[in-house]
C-alpha positions as CSV (number, residue, x, y, z in Angstrom):
1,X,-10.2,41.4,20.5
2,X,-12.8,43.2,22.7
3,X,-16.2,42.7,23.3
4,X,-17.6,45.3,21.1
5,X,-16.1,43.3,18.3
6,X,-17.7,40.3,19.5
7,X,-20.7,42.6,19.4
8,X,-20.2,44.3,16.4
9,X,-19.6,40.6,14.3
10,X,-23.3,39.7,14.9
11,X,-25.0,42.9,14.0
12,X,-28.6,41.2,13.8
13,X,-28.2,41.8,17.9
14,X,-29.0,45.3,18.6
15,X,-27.5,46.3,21.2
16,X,-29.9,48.2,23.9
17,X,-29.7,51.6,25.4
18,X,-29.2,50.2,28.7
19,X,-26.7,47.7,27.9
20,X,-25.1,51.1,25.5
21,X,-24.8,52.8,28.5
22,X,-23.5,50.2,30.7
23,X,-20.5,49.5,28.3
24,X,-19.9,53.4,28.3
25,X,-19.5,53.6,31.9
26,X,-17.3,50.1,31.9
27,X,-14.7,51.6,29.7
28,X,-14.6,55.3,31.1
29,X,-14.0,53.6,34.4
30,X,-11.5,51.4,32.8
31,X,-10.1,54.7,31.5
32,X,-10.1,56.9,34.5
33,X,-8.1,53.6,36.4
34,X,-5.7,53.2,33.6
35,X,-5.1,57.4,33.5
36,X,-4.5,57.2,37.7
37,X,-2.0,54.5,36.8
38,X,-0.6,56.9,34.5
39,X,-0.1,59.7,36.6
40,X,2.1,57.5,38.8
41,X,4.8,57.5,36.4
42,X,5.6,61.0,36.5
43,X,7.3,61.1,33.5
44,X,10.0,58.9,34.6
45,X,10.5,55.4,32.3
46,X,9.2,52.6,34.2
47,X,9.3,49.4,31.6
48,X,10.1,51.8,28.9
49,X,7.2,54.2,28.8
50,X,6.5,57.5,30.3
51,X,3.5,59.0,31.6
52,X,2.7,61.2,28.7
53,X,3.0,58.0,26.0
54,X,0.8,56.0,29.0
55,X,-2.0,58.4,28.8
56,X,-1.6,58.5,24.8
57,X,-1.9,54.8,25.0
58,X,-5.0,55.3,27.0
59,X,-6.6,58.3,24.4
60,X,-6.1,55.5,21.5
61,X,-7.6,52.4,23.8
62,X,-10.7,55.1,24.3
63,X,-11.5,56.1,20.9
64,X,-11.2,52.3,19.4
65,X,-13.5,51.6,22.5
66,X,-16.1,54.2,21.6
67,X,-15.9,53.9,18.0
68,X,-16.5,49.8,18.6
69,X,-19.3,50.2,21.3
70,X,-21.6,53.2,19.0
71,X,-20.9,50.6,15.9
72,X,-22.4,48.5,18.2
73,X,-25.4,50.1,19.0
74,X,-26.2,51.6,15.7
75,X,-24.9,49.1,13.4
76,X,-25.2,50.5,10.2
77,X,-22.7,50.3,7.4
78,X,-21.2,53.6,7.9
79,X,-20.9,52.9,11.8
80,X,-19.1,50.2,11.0
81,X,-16.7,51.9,8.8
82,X,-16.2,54.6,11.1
83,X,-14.9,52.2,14.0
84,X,-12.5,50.4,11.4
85,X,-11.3,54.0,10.5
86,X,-10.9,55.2,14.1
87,X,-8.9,51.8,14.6
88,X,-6.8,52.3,11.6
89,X,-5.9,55.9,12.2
90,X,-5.3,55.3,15.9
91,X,-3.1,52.3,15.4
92,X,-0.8,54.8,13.1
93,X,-0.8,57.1,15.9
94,X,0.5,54.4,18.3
95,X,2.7,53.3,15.4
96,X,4.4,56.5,15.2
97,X,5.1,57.1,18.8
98,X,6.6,53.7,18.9
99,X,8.7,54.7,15.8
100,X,9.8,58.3,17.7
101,X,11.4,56.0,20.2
102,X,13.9,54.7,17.6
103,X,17.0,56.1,16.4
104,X,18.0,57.1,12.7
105,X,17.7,54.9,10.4
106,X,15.5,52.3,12.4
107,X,12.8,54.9,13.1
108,X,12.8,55.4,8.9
109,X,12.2,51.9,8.3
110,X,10.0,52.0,11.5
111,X,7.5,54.8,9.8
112,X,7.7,53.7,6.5
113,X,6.0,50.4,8.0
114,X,3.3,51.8,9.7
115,X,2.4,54.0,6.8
116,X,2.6,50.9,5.0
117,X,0.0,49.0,7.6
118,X,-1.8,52.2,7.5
119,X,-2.8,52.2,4.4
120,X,-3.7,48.5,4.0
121,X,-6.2,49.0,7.3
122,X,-7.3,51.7,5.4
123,X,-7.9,50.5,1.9
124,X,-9.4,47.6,4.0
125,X,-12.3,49.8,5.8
126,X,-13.0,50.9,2.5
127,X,-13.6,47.5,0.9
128,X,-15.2,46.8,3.4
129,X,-18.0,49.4,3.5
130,X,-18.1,49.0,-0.2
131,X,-18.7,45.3,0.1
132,X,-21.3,45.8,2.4
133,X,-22.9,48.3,0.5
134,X,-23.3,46.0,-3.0
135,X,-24.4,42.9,-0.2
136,X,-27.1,45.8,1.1
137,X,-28.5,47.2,-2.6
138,X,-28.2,43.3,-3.7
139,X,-31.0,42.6,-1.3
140,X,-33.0,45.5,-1.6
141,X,-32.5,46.7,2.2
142,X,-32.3,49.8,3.4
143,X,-28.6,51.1,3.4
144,X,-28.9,53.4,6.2
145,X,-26.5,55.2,5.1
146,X,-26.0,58.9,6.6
147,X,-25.0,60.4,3.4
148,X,-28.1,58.9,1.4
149,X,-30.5,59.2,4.1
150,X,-31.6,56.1,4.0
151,X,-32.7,56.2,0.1
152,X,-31.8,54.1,-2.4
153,X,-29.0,55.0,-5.3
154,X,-30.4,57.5,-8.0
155,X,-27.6,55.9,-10.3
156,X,-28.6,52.3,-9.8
157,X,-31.3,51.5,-12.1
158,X,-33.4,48.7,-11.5
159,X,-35.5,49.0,-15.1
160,X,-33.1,47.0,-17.5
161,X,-35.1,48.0,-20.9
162,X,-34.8,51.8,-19.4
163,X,-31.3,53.3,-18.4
164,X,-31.7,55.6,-15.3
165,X,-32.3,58.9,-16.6
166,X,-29.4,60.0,-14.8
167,X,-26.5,57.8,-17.0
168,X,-25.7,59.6,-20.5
């Protein structure tokens, strides 16, 4: 756990441009250090990683990291589902280059697990954003959702004696 999902679980706290920024700089300092540690390696295995599955490593850690922090600072629904996809695609990724490292038959049973995971993180940012989005239109808020602009559901009718001209 990081702090930007300590963050992100109280999303009444906005986060403020300065303290934004601050967290930007912490984890691109954190990921210059890490790729310098990297670079050491020189593609020679040192505790069973080379430099070029280091600085992969170090990719992933950075995209969860910005995905978390701008979920963080603009915590609408679809930020928020954004980060959980970043997380779930880049844990595959780190998946499968853990599964490379295998021979034959293990890295077989290897992938077919992480596709496996894969697709439960996925189907679990989905529900997710879906859950949040009934919790949102329950109470009448404002969705904020990029691809509705911010306005309400044409398909949701809130007349019960009158369908929504839009349902046959």
């Amino acid at each position: 756990g990081s702090i930007f999902n300590a963050i992100a679980q109280n999303t009444s706290q906005i986060m403020s441009k300065e303290s934004y920024e601050q967290h930007y700089e912490s984890f691109n300092a954190d990921f210059q250090l890490t790729m310098q540690r990297c670079a050491i390696l020189k593609n020679k295995f040192i505790k069973s990683i080379t430099k070029q599955q280091c600085e992969s490593h170090a990719l992933i850690n950075r995209e969860i990291q910005k995905a978390e922090l701008e979920a963080s600072y603009k915590p609408t629904i679809e930020n928020r589902y954004r980060a959980n996809m970043v997380k779930a695609e880049m844990n595959f990724k780190m998946a499968n280059e853990k599964c490379e490292m295998l021979l034959f038959s293990r890295e077989s049973i290897c992938m077919n697990a992480a596709k496996n995971q894969h697709g439960q993180d996925v189907a679990k940012a989905r529900a997710q954003r879906n859950i949040e989005m009934n919790q949102a239109i329950l109470k009448n808020k404002d969705l904020k959702l990029d691809k509705f602009n911010g306005s309400s559901n044409p398909f949701v009718s809130t007349d019960f004696k009158k369908p929504s001209k839009y349902m046959s």
